[in-house]
C-alpha positions as a Markdown table, in Angstrom:
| # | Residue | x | y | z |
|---|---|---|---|---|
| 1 | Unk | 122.8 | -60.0 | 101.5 |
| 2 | Unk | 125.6 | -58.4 | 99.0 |
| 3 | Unk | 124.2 | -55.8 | 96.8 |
| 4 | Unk | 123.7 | -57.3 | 93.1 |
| 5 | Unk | 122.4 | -60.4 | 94.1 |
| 6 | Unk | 118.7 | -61.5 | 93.0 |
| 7 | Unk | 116.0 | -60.9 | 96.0 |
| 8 | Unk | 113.7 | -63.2 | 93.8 |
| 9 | Unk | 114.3 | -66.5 | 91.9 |
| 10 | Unk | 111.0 | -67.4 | 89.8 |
| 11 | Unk | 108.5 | -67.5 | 92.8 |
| 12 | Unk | 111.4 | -67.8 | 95.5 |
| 13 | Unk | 112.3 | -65.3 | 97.9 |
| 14 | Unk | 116.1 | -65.1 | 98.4 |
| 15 | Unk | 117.4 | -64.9 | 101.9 |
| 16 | Unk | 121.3 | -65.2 | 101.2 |
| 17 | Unk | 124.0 | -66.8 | 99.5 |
| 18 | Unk | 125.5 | -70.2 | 100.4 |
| 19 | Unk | 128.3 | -70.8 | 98.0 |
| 20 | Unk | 129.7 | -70.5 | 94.9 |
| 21 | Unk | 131.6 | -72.8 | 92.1 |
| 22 | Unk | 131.8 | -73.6 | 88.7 |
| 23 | Unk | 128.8 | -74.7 | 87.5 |
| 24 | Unk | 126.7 | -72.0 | 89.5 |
| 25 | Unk | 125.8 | -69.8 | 92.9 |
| 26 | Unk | 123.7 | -71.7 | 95.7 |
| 27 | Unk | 121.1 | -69.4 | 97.5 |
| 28 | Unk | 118.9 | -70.3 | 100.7 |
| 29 | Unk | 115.4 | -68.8 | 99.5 |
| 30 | Unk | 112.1 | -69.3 | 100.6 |
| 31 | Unk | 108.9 | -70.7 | 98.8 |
| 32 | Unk | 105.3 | -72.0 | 99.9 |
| 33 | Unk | 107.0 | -75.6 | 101.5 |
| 34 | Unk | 109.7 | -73.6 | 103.6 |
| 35 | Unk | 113.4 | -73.0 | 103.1 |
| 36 | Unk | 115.3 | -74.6 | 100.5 |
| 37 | Unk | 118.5 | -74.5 | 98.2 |
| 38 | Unk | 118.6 | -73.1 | 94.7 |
| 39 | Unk | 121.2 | -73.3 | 92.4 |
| 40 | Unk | 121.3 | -71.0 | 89.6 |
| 41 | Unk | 123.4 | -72.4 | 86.8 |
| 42 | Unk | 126.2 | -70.3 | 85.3 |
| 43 | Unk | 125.2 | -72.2 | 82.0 |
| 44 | Unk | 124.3 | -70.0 | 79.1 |
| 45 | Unk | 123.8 | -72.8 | 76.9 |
| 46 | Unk | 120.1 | -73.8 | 77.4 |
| 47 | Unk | 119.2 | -71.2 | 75.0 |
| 48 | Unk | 119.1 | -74.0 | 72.7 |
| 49 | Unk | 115.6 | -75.6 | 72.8 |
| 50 | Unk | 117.2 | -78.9 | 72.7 |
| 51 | Unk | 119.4 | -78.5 | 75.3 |
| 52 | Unk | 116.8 | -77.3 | 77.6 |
| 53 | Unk | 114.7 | -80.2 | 76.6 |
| 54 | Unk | 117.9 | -82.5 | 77.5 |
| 55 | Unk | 118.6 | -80.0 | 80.4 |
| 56 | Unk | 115.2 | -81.0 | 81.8 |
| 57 | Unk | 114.8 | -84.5 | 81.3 |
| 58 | Unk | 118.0 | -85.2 | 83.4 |
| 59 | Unk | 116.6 | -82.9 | 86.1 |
| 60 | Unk | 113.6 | -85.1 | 86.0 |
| 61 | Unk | 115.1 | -88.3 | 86.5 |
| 62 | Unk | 117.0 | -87.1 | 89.3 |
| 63 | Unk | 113.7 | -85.4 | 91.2 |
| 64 | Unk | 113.1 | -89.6 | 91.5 |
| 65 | Unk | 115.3 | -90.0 | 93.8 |
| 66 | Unk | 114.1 | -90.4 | 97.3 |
| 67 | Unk | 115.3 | -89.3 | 100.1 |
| 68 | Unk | 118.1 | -91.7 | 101.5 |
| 69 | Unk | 120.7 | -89.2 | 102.7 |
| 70 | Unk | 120.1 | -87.1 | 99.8 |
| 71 | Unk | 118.9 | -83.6 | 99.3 |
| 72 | Unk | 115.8 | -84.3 | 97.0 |
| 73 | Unk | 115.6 | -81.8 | 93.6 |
| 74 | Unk | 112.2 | -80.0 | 94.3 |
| 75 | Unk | 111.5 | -77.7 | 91.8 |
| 76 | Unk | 113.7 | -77.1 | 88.2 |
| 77 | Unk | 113.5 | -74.1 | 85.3 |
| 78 | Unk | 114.5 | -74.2 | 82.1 |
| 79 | Unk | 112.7 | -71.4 | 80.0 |
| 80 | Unk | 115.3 | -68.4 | 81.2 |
| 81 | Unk | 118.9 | -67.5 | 80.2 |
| 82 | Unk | 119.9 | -69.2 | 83.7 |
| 83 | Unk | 118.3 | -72.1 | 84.6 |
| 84 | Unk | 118.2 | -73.1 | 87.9 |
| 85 | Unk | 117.1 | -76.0 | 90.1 |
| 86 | Unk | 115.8 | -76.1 | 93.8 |
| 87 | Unk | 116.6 | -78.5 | 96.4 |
| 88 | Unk | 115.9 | -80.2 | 99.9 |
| 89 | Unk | 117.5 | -77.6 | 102.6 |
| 90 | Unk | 120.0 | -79.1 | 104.8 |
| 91 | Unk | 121.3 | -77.0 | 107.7 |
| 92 | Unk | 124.6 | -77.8 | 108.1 |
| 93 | Unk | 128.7 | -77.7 | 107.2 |
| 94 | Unk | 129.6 | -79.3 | 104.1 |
| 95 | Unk | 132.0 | -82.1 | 104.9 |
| 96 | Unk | 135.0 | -80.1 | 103.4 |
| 97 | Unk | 134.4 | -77.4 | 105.9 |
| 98 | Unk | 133.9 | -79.8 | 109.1 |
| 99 | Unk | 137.1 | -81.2 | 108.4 |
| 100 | Unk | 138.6 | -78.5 | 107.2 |
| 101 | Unk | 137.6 | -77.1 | 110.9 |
| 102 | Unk | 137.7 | -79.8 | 113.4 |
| 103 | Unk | 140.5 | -81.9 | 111.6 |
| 104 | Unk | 139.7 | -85.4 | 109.6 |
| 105 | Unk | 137.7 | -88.2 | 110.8 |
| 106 | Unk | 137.9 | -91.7 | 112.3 |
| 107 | Unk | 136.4 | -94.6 | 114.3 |
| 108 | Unk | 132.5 | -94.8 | 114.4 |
| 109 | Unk | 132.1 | -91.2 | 112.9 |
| 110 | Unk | 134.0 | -92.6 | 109.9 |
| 111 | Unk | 131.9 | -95.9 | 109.7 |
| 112 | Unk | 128.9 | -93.8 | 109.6 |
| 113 | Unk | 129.7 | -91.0 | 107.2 |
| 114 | Unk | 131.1 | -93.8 | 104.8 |
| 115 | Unk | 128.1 | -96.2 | 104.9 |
| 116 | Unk | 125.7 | -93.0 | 104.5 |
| 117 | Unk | 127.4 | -91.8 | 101.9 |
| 118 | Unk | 127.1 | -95.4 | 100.4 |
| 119 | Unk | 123.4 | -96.1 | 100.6 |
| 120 | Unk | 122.9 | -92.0 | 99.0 |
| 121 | Unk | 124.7 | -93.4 | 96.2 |
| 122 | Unk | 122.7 | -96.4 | 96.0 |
| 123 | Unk | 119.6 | -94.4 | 96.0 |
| 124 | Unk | 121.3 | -92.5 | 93.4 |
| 125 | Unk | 122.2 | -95.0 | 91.3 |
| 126 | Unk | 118.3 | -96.7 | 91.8 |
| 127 | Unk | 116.8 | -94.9 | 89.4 |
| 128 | Unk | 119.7 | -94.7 | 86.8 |
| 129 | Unk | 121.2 | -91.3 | 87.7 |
| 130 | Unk | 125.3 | -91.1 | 88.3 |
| 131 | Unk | 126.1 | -88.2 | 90.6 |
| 132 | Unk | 129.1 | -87.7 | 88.4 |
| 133 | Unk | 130.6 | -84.8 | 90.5 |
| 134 | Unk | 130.4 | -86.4 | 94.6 |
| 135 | Unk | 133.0 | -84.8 | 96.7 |
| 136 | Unk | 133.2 | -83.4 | 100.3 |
| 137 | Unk | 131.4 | -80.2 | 99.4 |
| 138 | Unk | 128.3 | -82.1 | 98.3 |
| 139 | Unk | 128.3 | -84.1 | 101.5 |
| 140 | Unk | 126.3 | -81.7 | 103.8 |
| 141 | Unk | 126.7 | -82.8 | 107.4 |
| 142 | Unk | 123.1 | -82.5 | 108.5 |
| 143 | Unk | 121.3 | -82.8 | 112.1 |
| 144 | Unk | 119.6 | -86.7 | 111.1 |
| 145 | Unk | 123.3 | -87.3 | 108.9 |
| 146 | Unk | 124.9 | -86.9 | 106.1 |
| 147 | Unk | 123.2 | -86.1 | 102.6 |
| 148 | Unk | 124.8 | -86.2 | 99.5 |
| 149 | Unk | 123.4 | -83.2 | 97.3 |
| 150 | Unk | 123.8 | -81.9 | 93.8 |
| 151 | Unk | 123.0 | -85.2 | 92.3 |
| 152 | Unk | 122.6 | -85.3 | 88.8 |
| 153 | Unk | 123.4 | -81.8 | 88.1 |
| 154 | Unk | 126.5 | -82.4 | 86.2 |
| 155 | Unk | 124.6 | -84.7 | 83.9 |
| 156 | Unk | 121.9 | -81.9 | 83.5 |
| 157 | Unk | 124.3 | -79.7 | 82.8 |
| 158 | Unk | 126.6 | -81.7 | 80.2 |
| 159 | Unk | 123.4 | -80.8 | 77.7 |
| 160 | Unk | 124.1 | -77.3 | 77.6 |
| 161 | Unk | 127.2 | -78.1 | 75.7 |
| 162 | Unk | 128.7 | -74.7 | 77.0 |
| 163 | Unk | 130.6 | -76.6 | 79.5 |
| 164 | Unk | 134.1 | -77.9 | 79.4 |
| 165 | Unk | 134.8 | -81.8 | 78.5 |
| 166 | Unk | 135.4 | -82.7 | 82.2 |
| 167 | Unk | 132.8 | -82.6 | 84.1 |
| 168 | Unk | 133.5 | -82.8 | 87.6 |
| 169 | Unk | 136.1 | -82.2 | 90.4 |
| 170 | Unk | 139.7 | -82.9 | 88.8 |
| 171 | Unk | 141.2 | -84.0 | 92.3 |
| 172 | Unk | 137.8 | -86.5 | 92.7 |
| 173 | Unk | 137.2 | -87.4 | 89.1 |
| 174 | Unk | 138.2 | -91.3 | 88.0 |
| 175 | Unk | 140.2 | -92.0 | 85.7 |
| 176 | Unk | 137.5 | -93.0 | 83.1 |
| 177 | Unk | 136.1 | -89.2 | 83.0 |
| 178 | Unk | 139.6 | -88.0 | 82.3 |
| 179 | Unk | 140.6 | -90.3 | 78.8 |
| 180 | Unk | 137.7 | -88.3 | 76.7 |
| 181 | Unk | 134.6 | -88.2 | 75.6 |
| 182 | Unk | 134.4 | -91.7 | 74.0 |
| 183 | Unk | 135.2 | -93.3 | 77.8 |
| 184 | Unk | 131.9 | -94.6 | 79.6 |
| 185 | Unk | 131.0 | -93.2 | 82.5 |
| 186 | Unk | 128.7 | -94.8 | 84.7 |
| 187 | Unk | 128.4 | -96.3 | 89.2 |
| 188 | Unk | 131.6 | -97.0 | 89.1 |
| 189 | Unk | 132.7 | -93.6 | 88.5 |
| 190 | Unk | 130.7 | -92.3 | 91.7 |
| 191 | Unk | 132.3 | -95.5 | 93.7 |
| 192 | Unk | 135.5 | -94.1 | 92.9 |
| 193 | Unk | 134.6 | -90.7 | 94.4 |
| 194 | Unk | 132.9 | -92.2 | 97.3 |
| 195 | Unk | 136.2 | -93.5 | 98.0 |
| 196 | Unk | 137.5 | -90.1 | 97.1 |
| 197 | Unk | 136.0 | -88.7 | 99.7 |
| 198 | Unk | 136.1 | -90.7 | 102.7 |
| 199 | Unk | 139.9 | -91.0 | 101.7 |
| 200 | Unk | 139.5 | -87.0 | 102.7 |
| 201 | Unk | 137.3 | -87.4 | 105.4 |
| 202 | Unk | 140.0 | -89.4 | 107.1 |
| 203 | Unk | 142.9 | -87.5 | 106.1 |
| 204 | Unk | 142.0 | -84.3 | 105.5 |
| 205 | Unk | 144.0 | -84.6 | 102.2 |
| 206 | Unk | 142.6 | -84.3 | 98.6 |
| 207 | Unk | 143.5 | -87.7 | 97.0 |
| 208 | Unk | 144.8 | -86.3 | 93.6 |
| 209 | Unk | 146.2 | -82.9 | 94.4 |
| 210 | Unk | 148.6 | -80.7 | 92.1 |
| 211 | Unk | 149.3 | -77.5 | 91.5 |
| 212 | Unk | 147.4 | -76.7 | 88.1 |
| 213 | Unk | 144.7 | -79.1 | 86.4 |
| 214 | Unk | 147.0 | -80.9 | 84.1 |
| 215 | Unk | 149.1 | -82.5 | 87.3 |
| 216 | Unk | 145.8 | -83.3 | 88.9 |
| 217 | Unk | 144.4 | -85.3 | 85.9 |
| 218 | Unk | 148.1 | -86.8 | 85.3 |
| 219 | Unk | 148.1 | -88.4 | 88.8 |
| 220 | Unk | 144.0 | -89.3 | 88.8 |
| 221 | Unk | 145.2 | -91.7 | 85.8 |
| 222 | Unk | 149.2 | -92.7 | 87.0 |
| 223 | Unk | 149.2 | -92.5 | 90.8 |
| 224 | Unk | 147.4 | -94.2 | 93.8 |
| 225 | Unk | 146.7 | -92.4 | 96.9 |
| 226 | Unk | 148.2 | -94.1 | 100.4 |
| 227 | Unk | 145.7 | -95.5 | 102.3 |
| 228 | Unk | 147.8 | -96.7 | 105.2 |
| 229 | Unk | 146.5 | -93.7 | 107.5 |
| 230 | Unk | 142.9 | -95.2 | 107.0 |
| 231 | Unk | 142.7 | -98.0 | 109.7 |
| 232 | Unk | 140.5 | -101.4 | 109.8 |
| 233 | Unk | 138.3 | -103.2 | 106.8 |
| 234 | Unk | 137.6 | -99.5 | 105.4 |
| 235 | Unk | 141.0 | -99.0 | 104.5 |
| 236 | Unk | 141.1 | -102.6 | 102.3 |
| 237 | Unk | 137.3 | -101.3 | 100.8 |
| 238 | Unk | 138.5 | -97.3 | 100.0 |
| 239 | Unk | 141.9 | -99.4 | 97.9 |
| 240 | Unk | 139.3 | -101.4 | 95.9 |
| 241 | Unk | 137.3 | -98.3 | 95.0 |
| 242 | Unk | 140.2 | -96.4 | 94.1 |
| 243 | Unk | 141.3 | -98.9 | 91.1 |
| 244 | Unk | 141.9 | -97.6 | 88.0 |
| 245 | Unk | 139.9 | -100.4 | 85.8 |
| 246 | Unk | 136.3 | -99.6 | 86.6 |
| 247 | Unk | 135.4 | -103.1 | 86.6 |
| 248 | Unk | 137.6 | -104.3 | 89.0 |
| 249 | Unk | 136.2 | -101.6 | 91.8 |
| 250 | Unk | 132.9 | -103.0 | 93.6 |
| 251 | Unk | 129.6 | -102.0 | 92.5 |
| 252 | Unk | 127.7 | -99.9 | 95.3 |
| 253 | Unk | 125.5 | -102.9 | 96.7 |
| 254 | Unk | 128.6 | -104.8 | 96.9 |
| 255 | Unk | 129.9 | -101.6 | 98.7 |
| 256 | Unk | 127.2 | -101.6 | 101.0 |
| 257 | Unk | 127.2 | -105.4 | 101.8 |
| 258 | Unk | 130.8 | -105.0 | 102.6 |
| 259 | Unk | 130.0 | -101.5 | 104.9 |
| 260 | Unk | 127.8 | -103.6 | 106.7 |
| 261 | Unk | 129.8 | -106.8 | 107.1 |
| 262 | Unk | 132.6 | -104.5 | 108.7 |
| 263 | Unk | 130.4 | -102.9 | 111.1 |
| 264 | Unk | 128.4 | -105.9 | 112.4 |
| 265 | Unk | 130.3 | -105.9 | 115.6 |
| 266 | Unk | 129.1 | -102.6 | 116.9 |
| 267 | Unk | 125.8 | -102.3 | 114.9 |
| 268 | Unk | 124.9 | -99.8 | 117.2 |
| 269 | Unk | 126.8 | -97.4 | 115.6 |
| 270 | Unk | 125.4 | -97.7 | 111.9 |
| 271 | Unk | 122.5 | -95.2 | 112.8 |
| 272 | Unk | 123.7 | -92.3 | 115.5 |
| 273 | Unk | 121.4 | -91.4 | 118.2 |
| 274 | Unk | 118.8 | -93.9 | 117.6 |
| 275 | Unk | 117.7 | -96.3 | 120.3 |
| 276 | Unk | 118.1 | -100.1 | 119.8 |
| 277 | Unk | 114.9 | -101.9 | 120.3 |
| 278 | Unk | 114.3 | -105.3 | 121.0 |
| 279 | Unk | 112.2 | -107.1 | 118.4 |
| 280 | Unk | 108.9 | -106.8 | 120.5 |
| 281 | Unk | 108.3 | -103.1 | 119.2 |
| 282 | Unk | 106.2 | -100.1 | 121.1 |
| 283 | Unk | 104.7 | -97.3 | 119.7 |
| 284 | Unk | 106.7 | -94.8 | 117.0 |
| 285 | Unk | 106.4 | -92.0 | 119.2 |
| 286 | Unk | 107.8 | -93.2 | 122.4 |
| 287 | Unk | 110.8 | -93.9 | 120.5 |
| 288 | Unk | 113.8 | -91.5 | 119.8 |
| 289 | Unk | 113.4 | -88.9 | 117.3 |
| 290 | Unk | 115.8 | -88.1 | 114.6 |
| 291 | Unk | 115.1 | -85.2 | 112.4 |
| 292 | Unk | 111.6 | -84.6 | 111.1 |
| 293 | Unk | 109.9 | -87.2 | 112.5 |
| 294 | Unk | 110.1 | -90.7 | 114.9 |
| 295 | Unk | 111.9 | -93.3 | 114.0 |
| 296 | Unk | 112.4 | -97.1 | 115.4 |
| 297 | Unk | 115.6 | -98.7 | 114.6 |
| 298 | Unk | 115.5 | -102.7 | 114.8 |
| 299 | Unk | 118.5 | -105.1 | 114.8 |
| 300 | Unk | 117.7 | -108.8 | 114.6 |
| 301 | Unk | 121.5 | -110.7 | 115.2 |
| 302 | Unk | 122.4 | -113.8 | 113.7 |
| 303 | Unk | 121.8 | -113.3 | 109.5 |
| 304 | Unk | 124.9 | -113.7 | 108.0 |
| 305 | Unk | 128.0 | -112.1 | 108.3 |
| 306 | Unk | 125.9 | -109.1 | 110.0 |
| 307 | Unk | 122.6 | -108.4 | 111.9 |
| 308 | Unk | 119.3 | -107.9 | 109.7 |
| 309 | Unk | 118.7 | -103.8 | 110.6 |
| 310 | Unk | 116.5 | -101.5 | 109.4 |
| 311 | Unk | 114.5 | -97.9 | 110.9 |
| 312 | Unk | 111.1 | -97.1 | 110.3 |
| 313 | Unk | 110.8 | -93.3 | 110.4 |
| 314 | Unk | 107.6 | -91.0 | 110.4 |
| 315 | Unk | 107.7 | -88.6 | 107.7 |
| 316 | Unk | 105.1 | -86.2 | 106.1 |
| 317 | Unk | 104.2 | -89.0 | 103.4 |
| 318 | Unk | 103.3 | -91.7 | 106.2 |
| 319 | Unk | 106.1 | -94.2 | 107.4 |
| 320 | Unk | 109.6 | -94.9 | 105.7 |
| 321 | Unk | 111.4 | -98.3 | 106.0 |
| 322 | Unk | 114.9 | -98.0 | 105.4 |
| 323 | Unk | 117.1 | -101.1 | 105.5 |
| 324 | Unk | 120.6 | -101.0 | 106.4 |
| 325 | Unk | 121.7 | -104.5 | 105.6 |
| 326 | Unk | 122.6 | -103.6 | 102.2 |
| 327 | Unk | 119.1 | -104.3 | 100.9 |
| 328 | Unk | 119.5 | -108.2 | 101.9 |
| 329 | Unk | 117.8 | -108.2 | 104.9 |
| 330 | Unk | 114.4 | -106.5 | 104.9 |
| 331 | Unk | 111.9 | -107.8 | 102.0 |
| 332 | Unk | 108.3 | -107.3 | 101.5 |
| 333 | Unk | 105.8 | -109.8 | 99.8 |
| 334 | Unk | 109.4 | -112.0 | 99.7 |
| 335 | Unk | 111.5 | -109.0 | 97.6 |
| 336 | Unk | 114.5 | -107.6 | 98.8 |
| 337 | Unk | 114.3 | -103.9 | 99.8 |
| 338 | Unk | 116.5 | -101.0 | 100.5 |
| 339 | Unk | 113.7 | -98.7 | 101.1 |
| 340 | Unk | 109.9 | -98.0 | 100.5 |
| 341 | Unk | 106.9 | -96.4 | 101.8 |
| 342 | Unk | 104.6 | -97.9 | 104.5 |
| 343 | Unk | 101.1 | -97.6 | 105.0 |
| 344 | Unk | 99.1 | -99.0 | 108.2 |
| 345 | Unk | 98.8 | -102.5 | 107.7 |
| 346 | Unk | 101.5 | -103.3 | 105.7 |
| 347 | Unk | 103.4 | -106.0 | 106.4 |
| 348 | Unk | 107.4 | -106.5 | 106.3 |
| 349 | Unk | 110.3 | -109.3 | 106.9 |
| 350 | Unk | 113.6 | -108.5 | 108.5 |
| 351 | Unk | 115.6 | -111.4 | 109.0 |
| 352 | Unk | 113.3 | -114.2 | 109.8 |
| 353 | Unk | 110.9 | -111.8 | 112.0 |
| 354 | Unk | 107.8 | -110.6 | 110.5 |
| 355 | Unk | 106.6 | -107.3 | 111.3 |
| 356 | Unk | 103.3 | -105.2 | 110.7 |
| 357 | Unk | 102.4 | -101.4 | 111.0 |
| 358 | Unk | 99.2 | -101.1 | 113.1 |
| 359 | Unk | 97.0 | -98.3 | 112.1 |
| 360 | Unk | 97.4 | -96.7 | 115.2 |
| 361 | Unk | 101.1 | -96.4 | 114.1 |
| 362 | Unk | 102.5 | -99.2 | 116.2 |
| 363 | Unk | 105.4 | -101.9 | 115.1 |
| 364 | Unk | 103.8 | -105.3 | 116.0 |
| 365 | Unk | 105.5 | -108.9 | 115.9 |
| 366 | Unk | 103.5 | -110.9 | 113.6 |
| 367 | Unk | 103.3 | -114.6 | 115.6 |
| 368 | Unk | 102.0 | -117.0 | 113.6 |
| 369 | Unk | 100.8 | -120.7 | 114.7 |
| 370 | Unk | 99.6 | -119.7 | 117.8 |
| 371 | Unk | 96.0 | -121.4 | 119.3 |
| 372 | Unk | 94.1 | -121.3 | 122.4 |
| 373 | Unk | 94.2 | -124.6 | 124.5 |
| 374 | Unk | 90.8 | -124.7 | 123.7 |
| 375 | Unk | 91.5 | -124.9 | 120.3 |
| 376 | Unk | 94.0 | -127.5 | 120.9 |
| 377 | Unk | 91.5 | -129.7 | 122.8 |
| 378 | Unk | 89.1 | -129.5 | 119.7 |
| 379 | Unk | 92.2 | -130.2 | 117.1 |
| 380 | Unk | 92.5 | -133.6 | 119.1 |
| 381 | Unk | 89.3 | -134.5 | 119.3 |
| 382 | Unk | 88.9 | -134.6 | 116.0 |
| 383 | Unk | 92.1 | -136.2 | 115.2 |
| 384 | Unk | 91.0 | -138.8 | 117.8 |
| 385 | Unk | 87.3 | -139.2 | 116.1 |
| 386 | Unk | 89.1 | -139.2 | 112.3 |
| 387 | Unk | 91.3 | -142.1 | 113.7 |
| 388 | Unk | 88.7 | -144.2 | 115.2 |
| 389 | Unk | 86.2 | -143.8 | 112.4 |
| 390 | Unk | 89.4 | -145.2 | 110.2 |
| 391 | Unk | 89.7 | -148.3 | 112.7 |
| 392 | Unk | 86.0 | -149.0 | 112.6 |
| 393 | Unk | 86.5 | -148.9 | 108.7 |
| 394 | Unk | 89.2 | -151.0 | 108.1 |
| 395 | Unk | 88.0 | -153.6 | 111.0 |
| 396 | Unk | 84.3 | -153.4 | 109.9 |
């Protein structure tokens, strides 16, 4: 590690630098639950009691969001001259370096990132945080997929008030956070930078570029990238994204629903290196295992324009149902999920199947209306005995 650089952050032991950029300098550093990411804020503003009580209630609000492709805040510190908040660690190449390496992206790859990058943003957006500043380099290309990080930050940040009036990326920003301070800012800013980015991802171009600030922010408001290089549905879905009237761009579970729709075809390909199972389920652990723990993925065809799907990982916490339809095909006690927490014994719906987690950690069908022939001997009988004690009634 460079000399100058802290070897301690609060209670964090720091192992190296892993970037630098306006708002701060990101460290790997270790604590008591393993490695993670810290960014130290370049922010001198939070001085001001008020702005560090701003400072941390946005950090707050974003530590709610789980962990659907995201990097999930840890830790946050507001009582020093540089604040600084800790994150998930995701080993891997931001998605401005991978293309920026191996050239831009297409086909299946392209599919996935986009409709990854989509449900983040969904979980984002869940529990009322905008990402505000989503570009490649806060796309981390990790082993179980792409997770979006730095969520929230630039919102945290914003109550410093030592910070400029855009906050953001000028050659990702819409054209909403460019017209001032009085504009609203709100989802559809960060569907316009989803589109923003996978319009990079698949061309290896910056969609606003310029050579100074005030170019960039003039074409973000005047000009429309060409999405002609972006082939299939995607291409129609990145166009609607990238209009200039936020309410004519599709909110992000309209995003998602459309994702989904395009890739019900090959639904294979919606989670990588998972194993399609049929809907008769074995155990968790005999199936294939993506990151940190097992996961099952199930596909049940024929509901609507694309296949019910969801995966039921192991985590730490217990078991994580996460559906893929969009959150319209996966509901428990009759309410539509995207994701939640399972315990043994719960019960969920996808599609028209129902499902239940054994406490021995296994999937199981739930069949329903099933009896004996015994049983189906006795249900005549006394359907025979009920009629003829009716007869003997009415003829008596």
């Amino acid at each position: 590690m460079d000399t100058g650089e802290p070897r301690r952050i609060g209670p964090y032991e720091v192992l190296g630098r892993l970037g630098a950029g306006g708002q701060g300098t990101v460290y790997l550093a270790r604590g008591e639950t393993g490695r993670v990411a810290i960014k130290l804020i370049h922010a001198q503003g939070a001085a001001d009691p008020r702005a560090r009580r701003r400072f941390a209630d946005e950090v707050a609000i974003a530590s709610r969001v789980p962990r659907a492709y995201t990097a999930m805040i840890i830790d946050a510190a507001i009582d020093r001259d540089q604040p600084y908040i800790v994150s998930e660690y995701v080993e891997g190449p931001s998605l401005q370096k991978l293309v920026e390496t191996q050239g831009p992206m297409s086909g299946a790859a392209l599919e996935r990132l986009a409709t990854y990058t989509a449900t983040a943003l969904a979980a984002i957006h869940g529990v009322g945080v905008i990402h505000r500043d989503l570009k490649p380099a806060n796309v981390i290309i990790g082993p179980d997929g792409p997770r979006v990080v730095d969520f929230g930050v630039a919102r945290a940040l914003e109550a410093t008030a030592t910070l400029s009036a855009h906050v953001g990326t000028p050659g990702y920003l819409a054209p909403e956070q460019v017209e001032g301070e009085d504009a609203e800012v709100g989802p559809p800013a960060d569907v316009h930078a989803w589109a923003a980015t996978v319009y990079f991802a698949a061309t290896g171009k910056v969609p606003f570029a310029g050579n100074n600030v005030a170019v960039i922010l003039n074409r973000v408001l005047t000009e429309t990238p060409d999405v002609r290089v972006i082939s299939g549905p995607l291409r129609a879905l990145v166009a609607d994204c990238l209009a200039k009237d936020p309410s004519r761009r599709p909110t992000t579970m309209e995003l998602l629903g459309r994702l989904v729709g395009h890739q019900s075809e090959s639904s294979q390909t919606t989670v990588p290196r998972t194993r399609i199972l049929s809907v008769t389920l074995g155990m968790l652990k005999e199936t294939t295992t993506l990151g940190s723990g097992h996961a099952a993925d199930i596909v049940i065809r024929g509901e609507g324009i694309a296949p019910a799907h969801a995966t039921v990982r192991k985590v730490s916490a217990g078991y994580r149902l996460h559906d893929h339809s969009g959150g319209l095909g996966t509901y428990i006690d009759g309410r539509p999920v995207l994701y939640a927490t399972l315990r043994p014994g719960d019960r969920f719906t996808i599609g028209k199947v129902l499902l239940r987690l054994s406490e021995a950690g296994e999937l199981e069908r739930v069949r329903l209306g099933r009896m004996s022939a015994g049983r189906w001997w006795l249900l005549l009988l006394l359907v025979a005995a009920v009629a003829l004690a009716t007869i003997v009634v009415v003829a008596g």
